[in-house]
C-alpha positions as CSV (number, residue, x, y, z in Angstrom):
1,X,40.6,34.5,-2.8
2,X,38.5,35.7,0.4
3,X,38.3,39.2,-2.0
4,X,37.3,37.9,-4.9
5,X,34.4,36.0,-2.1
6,X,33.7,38.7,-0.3
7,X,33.4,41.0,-4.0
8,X,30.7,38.3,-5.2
9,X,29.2,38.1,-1.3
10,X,28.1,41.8,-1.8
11,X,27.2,41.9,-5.5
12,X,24.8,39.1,-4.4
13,X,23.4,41.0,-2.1
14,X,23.1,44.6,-3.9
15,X,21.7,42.6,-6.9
16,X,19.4,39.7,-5.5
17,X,19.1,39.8,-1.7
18,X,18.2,43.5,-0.4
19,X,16.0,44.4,-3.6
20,X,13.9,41.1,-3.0
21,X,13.6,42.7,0.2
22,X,12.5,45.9,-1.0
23,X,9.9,44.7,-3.5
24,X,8.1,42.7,-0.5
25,X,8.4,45.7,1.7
26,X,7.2,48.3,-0.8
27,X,4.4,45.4,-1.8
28,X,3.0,45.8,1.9
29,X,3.3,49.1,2.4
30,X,2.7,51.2,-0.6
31,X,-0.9,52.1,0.2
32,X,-0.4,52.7,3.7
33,X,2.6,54.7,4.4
34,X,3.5,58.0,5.5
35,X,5.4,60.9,3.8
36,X,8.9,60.2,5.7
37,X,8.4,56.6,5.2
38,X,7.4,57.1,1.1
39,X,10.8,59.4,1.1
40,X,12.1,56.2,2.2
41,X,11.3,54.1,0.0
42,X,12.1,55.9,-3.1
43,X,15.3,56.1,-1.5
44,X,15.6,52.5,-2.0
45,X,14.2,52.2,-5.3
46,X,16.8,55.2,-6.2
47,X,19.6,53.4,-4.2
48,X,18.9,49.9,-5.3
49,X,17.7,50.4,-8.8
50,X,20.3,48.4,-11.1
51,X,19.0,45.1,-8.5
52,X,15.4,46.2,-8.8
53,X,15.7,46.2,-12.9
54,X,17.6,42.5,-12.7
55,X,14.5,41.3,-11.1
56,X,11.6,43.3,-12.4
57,X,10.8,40.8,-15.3
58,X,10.4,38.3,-12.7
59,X,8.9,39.7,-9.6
60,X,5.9,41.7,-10.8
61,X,3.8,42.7,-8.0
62,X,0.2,44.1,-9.9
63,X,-2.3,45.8,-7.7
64,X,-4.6,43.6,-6.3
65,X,-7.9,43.1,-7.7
66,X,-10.7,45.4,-6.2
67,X,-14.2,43.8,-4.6
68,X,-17.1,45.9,-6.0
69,X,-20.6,45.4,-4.3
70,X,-23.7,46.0,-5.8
């Protein structure tokens, strides 16, 4: 029984938890990261890519609208 826990415990967290995670961090930082840290994060993606599918049809971060002045 504590397998069969700890089994659903981690699948939770490779499919839910740490690519909720991800999105928010790659949602902050996208535009202002370095080279090491933009190898990093398509680590992740790579890494954590069947989690990151389960939730993209949810959690869709779009660019944010631009402020034009005239």
């Amino acid at each position: 029984m504590i397998v069969a826990l700890l089994y659903l415990i981690l699948a939770g967290a490779y499919l839910l938890v740490i690519p909720i995670a991800i999105l928010f961090y790659l949602k902050q930082r996208w535009y202002v990261a370095s080279s090491i840290e933009r190898l990093l994060m398509y680590f992740l993606v790579f890494f954590f890519f069947p989690g990151l599918l389960v939730l993209s049809p949810f959690a869709n971060f779009r660019p944010q609208r631009r402020q034009v002045q005239v």
